[in-house]
N, C-alpha and C positions, 0 to 999 in steps of 0.2 A: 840423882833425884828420880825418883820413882812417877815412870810414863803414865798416863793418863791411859784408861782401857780404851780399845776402839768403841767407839758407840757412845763414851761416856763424856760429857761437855767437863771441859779444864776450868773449875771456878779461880787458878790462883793467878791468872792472867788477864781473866774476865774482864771487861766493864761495858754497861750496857749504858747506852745514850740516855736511854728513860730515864737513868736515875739524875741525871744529870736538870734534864726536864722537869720534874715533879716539883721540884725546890720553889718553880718559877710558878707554876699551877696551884700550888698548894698556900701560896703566898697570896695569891692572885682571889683565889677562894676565900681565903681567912678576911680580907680585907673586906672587899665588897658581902659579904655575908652578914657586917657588923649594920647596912644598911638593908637589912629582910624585913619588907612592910613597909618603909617607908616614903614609897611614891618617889623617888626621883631615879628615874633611868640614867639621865645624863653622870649622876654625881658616882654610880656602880661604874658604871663605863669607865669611869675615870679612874677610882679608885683601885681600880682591877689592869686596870692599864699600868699605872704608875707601880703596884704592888710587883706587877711581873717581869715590867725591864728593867727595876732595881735588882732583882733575883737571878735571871738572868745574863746581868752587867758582874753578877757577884760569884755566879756558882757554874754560869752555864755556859756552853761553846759560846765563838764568833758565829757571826753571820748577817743573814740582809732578812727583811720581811719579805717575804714574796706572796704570800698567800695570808687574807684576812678580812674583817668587816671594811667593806667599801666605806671610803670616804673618813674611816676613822682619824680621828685628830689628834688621838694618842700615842697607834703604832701601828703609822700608815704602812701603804707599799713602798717601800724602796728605803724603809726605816734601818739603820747599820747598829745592832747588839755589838757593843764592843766586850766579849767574854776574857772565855781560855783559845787556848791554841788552835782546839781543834775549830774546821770552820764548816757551816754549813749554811741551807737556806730553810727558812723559817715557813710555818703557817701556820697561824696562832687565832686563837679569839680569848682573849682575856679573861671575857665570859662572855658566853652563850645562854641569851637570855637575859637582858640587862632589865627588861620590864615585867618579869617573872620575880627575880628578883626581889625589885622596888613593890609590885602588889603582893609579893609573901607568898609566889606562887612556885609548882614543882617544875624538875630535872631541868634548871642551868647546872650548865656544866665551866669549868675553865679546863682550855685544853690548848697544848703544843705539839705541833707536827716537826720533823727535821730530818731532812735529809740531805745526801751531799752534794754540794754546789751544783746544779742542772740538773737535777734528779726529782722535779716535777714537768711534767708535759706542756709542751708549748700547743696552747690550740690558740684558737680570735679569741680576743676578750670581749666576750658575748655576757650578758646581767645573770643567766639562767642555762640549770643544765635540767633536764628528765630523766629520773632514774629510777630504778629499785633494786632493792639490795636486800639477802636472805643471808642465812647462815650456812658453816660449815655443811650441812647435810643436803643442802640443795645443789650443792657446785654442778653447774653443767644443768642445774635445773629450771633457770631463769632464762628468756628471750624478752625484751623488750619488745620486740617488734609482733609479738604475738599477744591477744587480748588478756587484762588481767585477770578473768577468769580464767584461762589455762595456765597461768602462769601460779595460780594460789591451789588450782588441782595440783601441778607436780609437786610443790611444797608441800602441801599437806601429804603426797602421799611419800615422800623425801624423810616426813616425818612419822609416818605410820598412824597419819592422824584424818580427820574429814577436817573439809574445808569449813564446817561448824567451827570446829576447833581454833581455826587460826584468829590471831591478832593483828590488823594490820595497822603503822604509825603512818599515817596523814596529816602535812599542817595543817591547820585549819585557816584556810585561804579560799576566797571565792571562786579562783580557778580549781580550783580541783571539785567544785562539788558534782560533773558528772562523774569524774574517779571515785565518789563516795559513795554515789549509786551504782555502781560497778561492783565496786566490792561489796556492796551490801547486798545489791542482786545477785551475787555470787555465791552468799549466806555466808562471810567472814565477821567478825568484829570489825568495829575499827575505834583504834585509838585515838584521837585530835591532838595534835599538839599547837601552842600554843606559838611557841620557838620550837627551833630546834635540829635543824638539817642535821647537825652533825649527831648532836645524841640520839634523835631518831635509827640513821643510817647502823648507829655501833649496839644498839639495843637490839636490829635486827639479825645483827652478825654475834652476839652474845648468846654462847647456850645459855638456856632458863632467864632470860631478863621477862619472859611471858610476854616477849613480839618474836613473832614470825616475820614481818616483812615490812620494810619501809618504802611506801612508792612515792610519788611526785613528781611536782617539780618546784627546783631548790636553786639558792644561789652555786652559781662555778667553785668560788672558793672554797667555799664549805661542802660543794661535793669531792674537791681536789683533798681536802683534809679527812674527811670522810674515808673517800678510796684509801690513805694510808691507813687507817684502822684496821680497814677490811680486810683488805690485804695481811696484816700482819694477823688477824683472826681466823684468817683461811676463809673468810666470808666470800658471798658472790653477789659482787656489785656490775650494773650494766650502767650506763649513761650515754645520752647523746644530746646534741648544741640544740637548745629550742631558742629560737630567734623571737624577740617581741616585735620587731618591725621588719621593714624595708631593708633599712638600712643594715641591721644585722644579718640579714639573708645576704645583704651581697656582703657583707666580711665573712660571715662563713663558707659561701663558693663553694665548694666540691665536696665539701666536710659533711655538708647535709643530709641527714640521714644517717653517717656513720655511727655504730655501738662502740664506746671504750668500754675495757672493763674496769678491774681496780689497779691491776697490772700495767697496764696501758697509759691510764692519769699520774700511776706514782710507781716509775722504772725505776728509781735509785735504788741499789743495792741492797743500801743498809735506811731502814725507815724505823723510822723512833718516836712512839707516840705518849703522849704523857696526860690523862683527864683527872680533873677531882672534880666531886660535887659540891656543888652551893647549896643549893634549897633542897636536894634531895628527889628523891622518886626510882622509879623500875631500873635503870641505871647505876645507878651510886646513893648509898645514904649520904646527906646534906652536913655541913659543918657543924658541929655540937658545941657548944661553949659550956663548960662546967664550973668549979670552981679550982681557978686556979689553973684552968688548962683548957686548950681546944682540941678537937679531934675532927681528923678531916679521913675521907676515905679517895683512893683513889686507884688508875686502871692503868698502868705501864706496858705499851707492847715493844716488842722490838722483833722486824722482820731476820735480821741479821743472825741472833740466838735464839727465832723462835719461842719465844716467853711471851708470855702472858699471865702477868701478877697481878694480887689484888694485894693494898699496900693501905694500912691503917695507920695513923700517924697521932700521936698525941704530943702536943706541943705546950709546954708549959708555960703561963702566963704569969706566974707570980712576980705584982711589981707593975705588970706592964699597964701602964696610964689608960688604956684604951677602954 
């Protein structure tokens, strides 16, 4: 058999975790999309829940939940996917965005993170991480710990652009409104989001999604899932533990103050990330239902082979009750 060139990736051995992932995303998408407009979060959540660990139970490794929406009652922490052979640890959101969804509103996403067994970072389980996170062009260009006006100077200039130019994603949350004066005193855009940590974070690490930068502050998990995007997009993500009380100050002790980056929150070797869109926006276009068939779009990375697909799916519905 004829060697593979140096330099040139072997596809006849290949197999990328993503694809393994999408099955479950893409299922997860089609289902709760069937509820766009109308008003019930809880019944998305669910149905987006239930769409993705049947997919998962059917197509996708073993493994545990480790990372996900708190408190969820579908597919908590410490929730066991009984798959295929191979085994890893999870961090999932079914969808992201369940009341975007329910009012008919933009960029939920469903997305799967996975990587192998302890190959996310153990810090205190604190509610909230601070961070911001830019693209490939900024690497080495972001400090946290420095104002975010010099930090939206070096990106703009990372991008050969003024700081007019840039776009930054902010949730639209009452704590951040002096960050909103910040960057606006800065003379940036800024974008609101609605939901969104995780699609925010991967919009800012996508060339052309027209975001420059995602800053705030977000929940742990979904910056832990986040980091694996970035990571796998060559993005530059910063974070560190912001404590709401007391009492989280004294479980994070010494940590305080410390920067991870994206590297840091998600060491495992091989990181496999798998998104489709629901409602659509800057991200992903939203799930289409035509006649006779749906079309979902979605974002597969994989740190291990370097890739970064963009994967169109049309799924045929002819017959189907729904």
């Amino acid at each position: 058999m004829e060697q593979p060139k140096r330099g040139v990736p072997s596809f006849q051995t290949r197999h990328e975790l993503a694809f393994d992932l999408v099955h479950a995303t893409e299922a997860a998408a089609l289902a709760c999309a069937r509820l766009l407009g109308k008003g019930d979060p809880d019944r998305v959540s669910e149905v987006a829940a239930d769409a993705m660990r049947r997919l998962l139970e059917e197509t996708g490794p073993s493994g545990t939940v480790i990372l996900g929406p708190r408190h969820d009652p579908h597919l908590s922490h410490g929730t066991t996917i009984s798959g295929g052979e191979h085994r890893v640890d999870f961090g999932l959101f079914p969808i992201e965005g369940a009341s975007q969804v329910a009012r008919g509103s933009t960029n939920a996403v469903s997305i799967v993170a996975a990587v192998e067994p302890g190959g996310f970072a153990q810090l205190p389980s604190v509610w909230y991480v601070e961070k911001i996170v830019a693209g490939p062009a900024a690497r080495g260009g972001i400090d946290l710990d420095d104002p975010i006006a010099d930090n939206l100077r070096r990106i703009a200039f990372a991008r050969d652009a003024r700081v007019q130019d840039l776009t930054v994603a902010i949730l639209d949350r009452p704590r951040h409104q002096d960050l909103m004066e910040e960057v606006s005193a800065a003379g940036a855009r800024i974008l609101t989001l609605e939901e969104g940590d995780i699609a925010g974070a991967v919009m800012a690490a996508v060339p052309g999604s027209g975001i420059d930068a995602a800053v705030g502050i977000g929940g742990m998990d979904a910056t832990f899932i986040a980091a694996c995007a970035v990571r796998c997009l060559g993005g530059e993500l910063q974070a560190r533990l912001w404590p709401r009380n007391d009492e989280e100050r004294v479980l994070i002790g010494d940590l305080a103050g410390r920067v991870y980056g994206a590297a840091d929150l998600a060491p495992a070797t091989d990181v496999a990330v798998a998104l489709t869109g629901v409602t659509g926006g800057q991200l992903l276009p939203g799930v289409l239902f035509g006649s006779g068939y749906a079309e979902t779009a979605s974002l597969l990375l994989s740190s291990r082979h370097a890739t970064v697909r963009r994967l169109t799916t049309r799924h045929l519905t002819v017959g189907d009750p729904s």
